[in-house]
N, C-alpha and C positions, 0 to 999 in steps of 0.2 A: 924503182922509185916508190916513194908513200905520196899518198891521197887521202887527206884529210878531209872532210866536209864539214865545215864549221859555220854557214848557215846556209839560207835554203832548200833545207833540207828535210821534207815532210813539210817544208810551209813555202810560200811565196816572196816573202824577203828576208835581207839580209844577205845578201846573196855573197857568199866568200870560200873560196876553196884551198885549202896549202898545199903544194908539189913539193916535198922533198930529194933531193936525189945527193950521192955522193959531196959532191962540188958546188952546189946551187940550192936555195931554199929559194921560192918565190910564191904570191900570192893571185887569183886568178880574181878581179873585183875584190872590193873590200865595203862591202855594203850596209845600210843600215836595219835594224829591223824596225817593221810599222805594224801597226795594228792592237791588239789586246795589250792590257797594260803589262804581261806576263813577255810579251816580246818588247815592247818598248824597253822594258828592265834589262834585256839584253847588251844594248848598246851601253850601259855604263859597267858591266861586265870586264876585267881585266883582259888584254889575248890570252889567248891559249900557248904562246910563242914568245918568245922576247922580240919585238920588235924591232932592236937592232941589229940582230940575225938576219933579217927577212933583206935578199939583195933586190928584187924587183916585186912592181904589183902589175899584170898584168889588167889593164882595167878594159870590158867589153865596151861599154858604155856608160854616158854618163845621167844616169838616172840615181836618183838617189838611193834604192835598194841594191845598188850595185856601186857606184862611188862614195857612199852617206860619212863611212867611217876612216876614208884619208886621211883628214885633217887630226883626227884623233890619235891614228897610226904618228903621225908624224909627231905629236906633241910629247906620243912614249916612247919616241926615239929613232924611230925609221929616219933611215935619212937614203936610202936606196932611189933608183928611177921608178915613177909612174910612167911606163910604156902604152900608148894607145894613139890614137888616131888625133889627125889637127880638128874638125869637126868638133871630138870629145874634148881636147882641151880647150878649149871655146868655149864648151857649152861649161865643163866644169866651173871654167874664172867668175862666171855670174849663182852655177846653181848653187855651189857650197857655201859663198861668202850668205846670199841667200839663206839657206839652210842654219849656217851660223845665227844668223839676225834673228830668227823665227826661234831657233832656241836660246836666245837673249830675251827675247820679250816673254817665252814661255816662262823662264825662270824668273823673271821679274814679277810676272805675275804669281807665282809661287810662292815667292820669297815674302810677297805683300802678307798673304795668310798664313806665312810660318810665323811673322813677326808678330802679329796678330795672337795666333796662337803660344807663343812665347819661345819658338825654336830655332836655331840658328838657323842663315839660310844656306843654300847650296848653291854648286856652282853651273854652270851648262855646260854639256858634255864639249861642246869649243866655241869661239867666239866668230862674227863676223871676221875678227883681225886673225883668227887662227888659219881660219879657212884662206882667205888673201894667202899667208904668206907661205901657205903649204903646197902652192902649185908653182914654185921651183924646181919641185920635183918630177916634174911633169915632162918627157919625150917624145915628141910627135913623131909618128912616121905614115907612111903611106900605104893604103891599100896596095896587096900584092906584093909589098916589099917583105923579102925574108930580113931576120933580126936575127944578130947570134947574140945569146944571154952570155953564152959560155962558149971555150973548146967544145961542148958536148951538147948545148942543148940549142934552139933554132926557132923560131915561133915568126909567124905571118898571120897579117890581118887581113879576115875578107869581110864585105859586104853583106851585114847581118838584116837590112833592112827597115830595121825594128824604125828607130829614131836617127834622127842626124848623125854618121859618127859611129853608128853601132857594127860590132863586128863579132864574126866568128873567128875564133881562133882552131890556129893548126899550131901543131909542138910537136919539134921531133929530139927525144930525149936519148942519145946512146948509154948504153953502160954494160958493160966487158964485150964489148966487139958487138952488141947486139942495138939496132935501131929500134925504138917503139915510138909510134904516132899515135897523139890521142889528139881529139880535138874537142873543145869544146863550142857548144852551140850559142852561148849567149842568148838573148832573148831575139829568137824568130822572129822577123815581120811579116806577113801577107803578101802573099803575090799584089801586085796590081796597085800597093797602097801609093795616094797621090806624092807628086813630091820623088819619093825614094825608089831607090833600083831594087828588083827584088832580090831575095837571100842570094845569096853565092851557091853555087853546088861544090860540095867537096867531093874528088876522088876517091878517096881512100882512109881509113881509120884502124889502127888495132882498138883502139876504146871512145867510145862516144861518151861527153856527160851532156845530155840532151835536156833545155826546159820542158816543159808540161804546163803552163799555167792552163791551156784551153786543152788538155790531152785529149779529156771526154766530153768536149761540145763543137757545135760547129757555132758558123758566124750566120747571119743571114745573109742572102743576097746581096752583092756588092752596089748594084746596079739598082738595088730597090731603097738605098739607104736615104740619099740624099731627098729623094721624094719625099721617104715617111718623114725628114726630119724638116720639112719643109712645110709637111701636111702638119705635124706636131705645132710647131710654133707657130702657124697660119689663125689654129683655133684655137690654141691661147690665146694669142692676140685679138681674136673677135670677140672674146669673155673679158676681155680686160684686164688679163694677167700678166707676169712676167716670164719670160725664157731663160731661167739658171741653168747653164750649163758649167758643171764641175769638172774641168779639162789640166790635163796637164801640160804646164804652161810651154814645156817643149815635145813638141812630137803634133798630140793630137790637133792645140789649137791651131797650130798654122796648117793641117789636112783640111778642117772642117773650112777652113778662111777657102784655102785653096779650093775643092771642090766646090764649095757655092758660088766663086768666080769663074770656075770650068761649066759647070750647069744653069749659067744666068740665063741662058739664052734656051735652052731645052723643055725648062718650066721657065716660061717667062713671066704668064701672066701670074702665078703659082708667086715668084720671084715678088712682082713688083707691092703685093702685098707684104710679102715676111722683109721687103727695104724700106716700107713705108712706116717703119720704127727701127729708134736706133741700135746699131749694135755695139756695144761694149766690148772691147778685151781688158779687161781689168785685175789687172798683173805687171807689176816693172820688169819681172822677171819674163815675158810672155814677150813684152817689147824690145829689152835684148836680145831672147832667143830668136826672135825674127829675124833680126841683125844678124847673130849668127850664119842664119839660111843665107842671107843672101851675100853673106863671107866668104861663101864656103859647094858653090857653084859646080863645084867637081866632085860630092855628091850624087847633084839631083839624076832624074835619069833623062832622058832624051825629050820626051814629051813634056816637060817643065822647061827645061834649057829653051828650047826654039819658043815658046812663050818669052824669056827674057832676050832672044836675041831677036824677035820680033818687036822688040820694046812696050810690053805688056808685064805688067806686075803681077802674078798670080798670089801674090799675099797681101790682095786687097782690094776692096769691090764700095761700091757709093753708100754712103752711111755709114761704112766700116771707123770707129775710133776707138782710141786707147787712153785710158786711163792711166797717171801715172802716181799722181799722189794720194796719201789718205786723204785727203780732205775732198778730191777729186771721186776716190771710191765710196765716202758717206754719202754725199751727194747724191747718189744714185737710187739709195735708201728713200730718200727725199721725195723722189720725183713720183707725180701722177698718171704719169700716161705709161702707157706698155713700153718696157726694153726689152730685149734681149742683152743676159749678161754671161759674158765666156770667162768663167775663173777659178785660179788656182786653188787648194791642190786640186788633183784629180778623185780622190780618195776621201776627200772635204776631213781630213786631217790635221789642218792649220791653213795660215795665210785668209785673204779676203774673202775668200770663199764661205767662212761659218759666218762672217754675218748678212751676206745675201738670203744665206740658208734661215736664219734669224729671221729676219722680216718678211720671208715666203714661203715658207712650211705650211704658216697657219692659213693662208689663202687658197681656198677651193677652186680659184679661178686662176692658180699661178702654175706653172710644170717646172718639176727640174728633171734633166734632162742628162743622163749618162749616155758618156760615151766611151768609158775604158771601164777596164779591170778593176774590181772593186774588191780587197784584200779582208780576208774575215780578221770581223775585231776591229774593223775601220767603220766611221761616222757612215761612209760613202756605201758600205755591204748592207747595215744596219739598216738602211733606207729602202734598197733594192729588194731584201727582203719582206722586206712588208712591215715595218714597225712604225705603231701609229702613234711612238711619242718616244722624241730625243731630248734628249741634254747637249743647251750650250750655252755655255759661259754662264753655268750653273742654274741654269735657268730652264724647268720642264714644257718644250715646244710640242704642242698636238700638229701631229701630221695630218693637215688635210690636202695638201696639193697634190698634184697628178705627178706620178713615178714612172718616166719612162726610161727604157735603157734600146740603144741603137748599139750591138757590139762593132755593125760592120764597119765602124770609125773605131776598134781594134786595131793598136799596134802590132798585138800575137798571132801569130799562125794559129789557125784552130784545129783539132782533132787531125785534120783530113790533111792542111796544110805542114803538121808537122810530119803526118806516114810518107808522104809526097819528097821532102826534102829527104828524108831517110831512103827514098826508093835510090833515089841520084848516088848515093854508092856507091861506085863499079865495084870497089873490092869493100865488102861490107866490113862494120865491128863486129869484132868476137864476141866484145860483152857491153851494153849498154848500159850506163849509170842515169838513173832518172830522178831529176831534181825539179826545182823551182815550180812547186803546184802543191795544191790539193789532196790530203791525203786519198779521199775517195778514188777523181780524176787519175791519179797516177799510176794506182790497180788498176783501172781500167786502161790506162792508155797500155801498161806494163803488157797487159794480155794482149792486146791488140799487136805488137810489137812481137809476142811470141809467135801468133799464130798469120801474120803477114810473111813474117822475114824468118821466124825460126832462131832467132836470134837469144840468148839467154838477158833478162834485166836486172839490175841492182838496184834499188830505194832505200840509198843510205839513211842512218838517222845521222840526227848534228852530232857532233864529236867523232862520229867513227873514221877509222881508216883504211886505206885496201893498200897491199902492195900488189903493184901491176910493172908486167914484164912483157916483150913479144911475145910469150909461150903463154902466160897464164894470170890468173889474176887468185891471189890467195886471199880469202875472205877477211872478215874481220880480225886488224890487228890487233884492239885493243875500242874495249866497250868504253860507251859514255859514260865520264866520269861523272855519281851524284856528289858534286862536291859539296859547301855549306852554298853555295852561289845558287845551284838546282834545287837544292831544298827550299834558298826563298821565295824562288821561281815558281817552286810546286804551292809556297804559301797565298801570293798574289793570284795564281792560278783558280784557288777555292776561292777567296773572296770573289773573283770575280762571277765565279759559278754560284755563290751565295746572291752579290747583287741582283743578278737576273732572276734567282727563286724569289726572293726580296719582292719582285717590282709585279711577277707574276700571282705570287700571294694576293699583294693591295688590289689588283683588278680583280680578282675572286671574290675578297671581302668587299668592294665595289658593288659588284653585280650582286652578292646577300643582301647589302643593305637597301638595293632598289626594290628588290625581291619580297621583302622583310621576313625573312625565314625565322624561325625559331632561333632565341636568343643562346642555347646553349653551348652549340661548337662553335660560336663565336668564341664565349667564353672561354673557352679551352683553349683555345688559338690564342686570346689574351695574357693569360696565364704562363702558356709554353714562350714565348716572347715576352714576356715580362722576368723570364728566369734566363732567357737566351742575352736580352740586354745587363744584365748582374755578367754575365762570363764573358762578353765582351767590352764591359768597361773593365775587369779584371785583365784582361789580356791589353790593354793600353796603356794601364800601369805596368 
């Protein structure tokens, strides 16, 4: 069979794989890419496939970096089954239509300044109505249940931990008398995480394709999280600031809900201050995935369940409310006294969340508060890293608020949680394919993988292919094509690397002019930019 890797590949989203084999083409996620405008450009990218070729998608879960581009699939003609868990069609029916809406109003507002500027407008890569009407496509089935795609090929879903719904997958593909199993990992979750059971162990593999987002870090302390984040919002609240917390509206914020209701009582008096202001979840999309959770009961693990069979709601504690309208989320802007606000995205990519971030940046006495994976080339990295001035809604915001980041409210296995999962092997893979990370991280998790298990790794780039067999795995079938599509890729690419020399220039010339240095390499620097602006209004024409 061929294995294609067509995103997540040397990067963190987009996450989509193709298996080709004699009898069956199918897709493993079909995901969207986030981040830098050079992956954003992706998504409107034609497939690499005729889409009506493609008989299934296998979909792990439904996060948008791994379900983002269905509805697209389907608009250019897929009309095959999305195979995946009830949980994941659940959560899909609310997050894509979602997803859609957010890029309705992105392109609205687009469309306002092309008109402006005098150019046609464009369209959104699909609508809320696209999304709706593409989850016909969608076949639930059950943890543990094996699925035959084909005569020949077999796929079961296990308990990936991650988020509600999430799974690993097993695939067993025969072809001339010979069985090969690969499986893929999906995104890991944590042992221990509240809410969900932990990852599945699988038996056996001829090929693993393993994520890596946390290859090369650990998490902190499970046990010390809830405290710091308790301690964190405690003394914002006595300075008089606000608690922005940038979560994603499925998964994290119903853990952090949950947890704070498990630990009322262990920090009490801790508690009865951080309840003594209200807390927001402020997301429609946050309010149905709730709903979800409590849909979908056959999920949670043991120590959730007897909370609800003891008639105790663990997604929800006194003060806890939800936001559901805009009018209800300006409001919040409004208000004088200290919140706590939980909202979407997690990446602060779109949705309610940039104008929280709007009206809190600039306050020295406000925190915003990570608790996931922050994707490079997203609002949400840019912040973690330390940048003391954003852009939003065109508008240049000085960062003075407190940055903090809590990973152990981490849906990922970290470093140590994914060798662990890989120890559970009885008969190990031969060869392990390493996606969904950082390119650093990846070399590093790669060695670690070498020199644990002895094991040999692969770090596909996007486009390539491997044919894999029981016996062997033959290298690259065919290199990434630069087609005209990569070239403009590579074009967006430099801009972007110009913007950023751009911004760190004007801080230089900034700190000269306080400085008052000698007026001459100003001058030259005027000059050089005054001849760089002539070649970029020529390149507009």
């Amino acid at each position: 069979m061929k294995i294609t890797f067509l995103g997540a590949a040397k990067t963190v989203t987009g996450s989509s794989y193709l298996v080709e084999t004699k009898g069956c083409r199918f897709l493993v996620d079909c995901g969207m890419f986030q981040g830098h405008s050079k992956e954003n450009a992706l998504n409107e990218e034609p497939f690499q496939f005729n889409p009506a070729d493609i008989d299934y998608i296998l979909l792990t879960h439904a996060h948008i970096d791994h379900s983002g581009r269905i509805p697209k699939i389907f608009m250019d003609g897929f009309k095959g089954k999305v195979v995946t868990t009830q949980a994941t069609t659940d959560l899909c029916a609310i997050m894509l239509p979602d997803c859609g809406h957010i890029q309705e109003m992105e392109t609205e507002w687009t469309n306002r300044k092309r008109l402006r500027a005098g150019k046609p407008p464009i369209q959104p890569l699909y609508t809320f109505e696209d999304a709706r009407n593409c989850m016909v496509l969608f076949d639930s089935k059950r943890y543990g249940e094996t699925v035959k795609l084909s005569d020949n090929i077999r796929v079961r879903f296990n308990d990936a931990g991650h988020i509600l719904g999430s799974s690993i997958l097993e695939i067993w593909v025969e072809e001339n008398g010979t069985e090969t199993k690969i499986v893929f990992s999906g995104d890991l979750g944590n042992k221990g995480i509240p809410i969900l059971r932990d990852p599945s162990i699988i038996d056996s593999a001829d090929y693993l394709i393993i994520e890596s987002t946390y290859g090369n870090r650990l998490h902190e302390i499970n046990e010390d999280k809830v405290e710091r984040f308790v301690n964190i919002a405690n003394e914002t609240i006595e300075k008089g600031g606000n608690v922005i917390i940038p979560s994603f509206a499925v998964g994290r914020t119903q853990e952090i809900i949950y947890d704070l209701h498990q630990q009322r009582e262990k920090y009490s008096e801790k508690m009865k201050k951080l309840f003594s202001v209200p807390v927001f979840v402020d997301s429609p999309l946050a309010i149905s995935a709730t709903q979800v959770f409590r849909n979908n009961l056959d999920c949670f693990d043991s120590e959730a369940r007897q909370y609800i069979e003891n008639g105790d709601n663990p997604l929800d504690f006194p003060g806890l409310q939800f936001t559901k309208t805009p009018d209800e989320s300006r409001a919040l802007n409004e208000r004088t006294d200290s919140v706590i606000i939980i909202s979407a995205s997690g990446m602060c990519e779109a949705g309610r969340i940039k104008h929280h971030l709007k009206h809190n940046l600039w306050r020295k006495e406000s925190t915003i508060l990570f608790v996931g994976y922050q994707a490079v080339g997203t609002l949400g990295r840019q912040l973690v890293d330390g940048a003391k001035k954003v852009k939003l809604f065109g508008e240049d915001i000085t960062v003075k608020a407190r940055i903090e980041v809590i990973d152990g409210f981490s849906g990922h296995a970290d470093r140590d949680g994914l060798l662990d999962w890989i120890k559970g092997f009885k008969k190990k893979p031969q060869k392990i394919f390493i996606v969904h990370g950082e390119e650093e991280g990846m070399s590093e998790f790669s060695e670690l993988i070498n020199e644990k298990f002895g094991i040999e790794t692969v770090i596909p780039s996007r486009g390539e292919s491997y044919m894999v067999s029981a016996g062997k795995v033959i290298g690259t079938v065919e290199a990434p094509v630069e087609s005209y599509s990569y070239k403009r890729l590579a074009v967006i690419d430099l801009m972007e690397t110009l913007k950023e020399e751009f911004e760190e220039l004007s801080e230089l010339v900034k700190v000269d002019l306080k400085q008052e240095k000698d007026d001459v390499e100003i001058d030259e620097i005027n000059v050089k930019l005054k001849t760089l602006e002539k070649a970029i209004v020529q390149v507009l024409k």
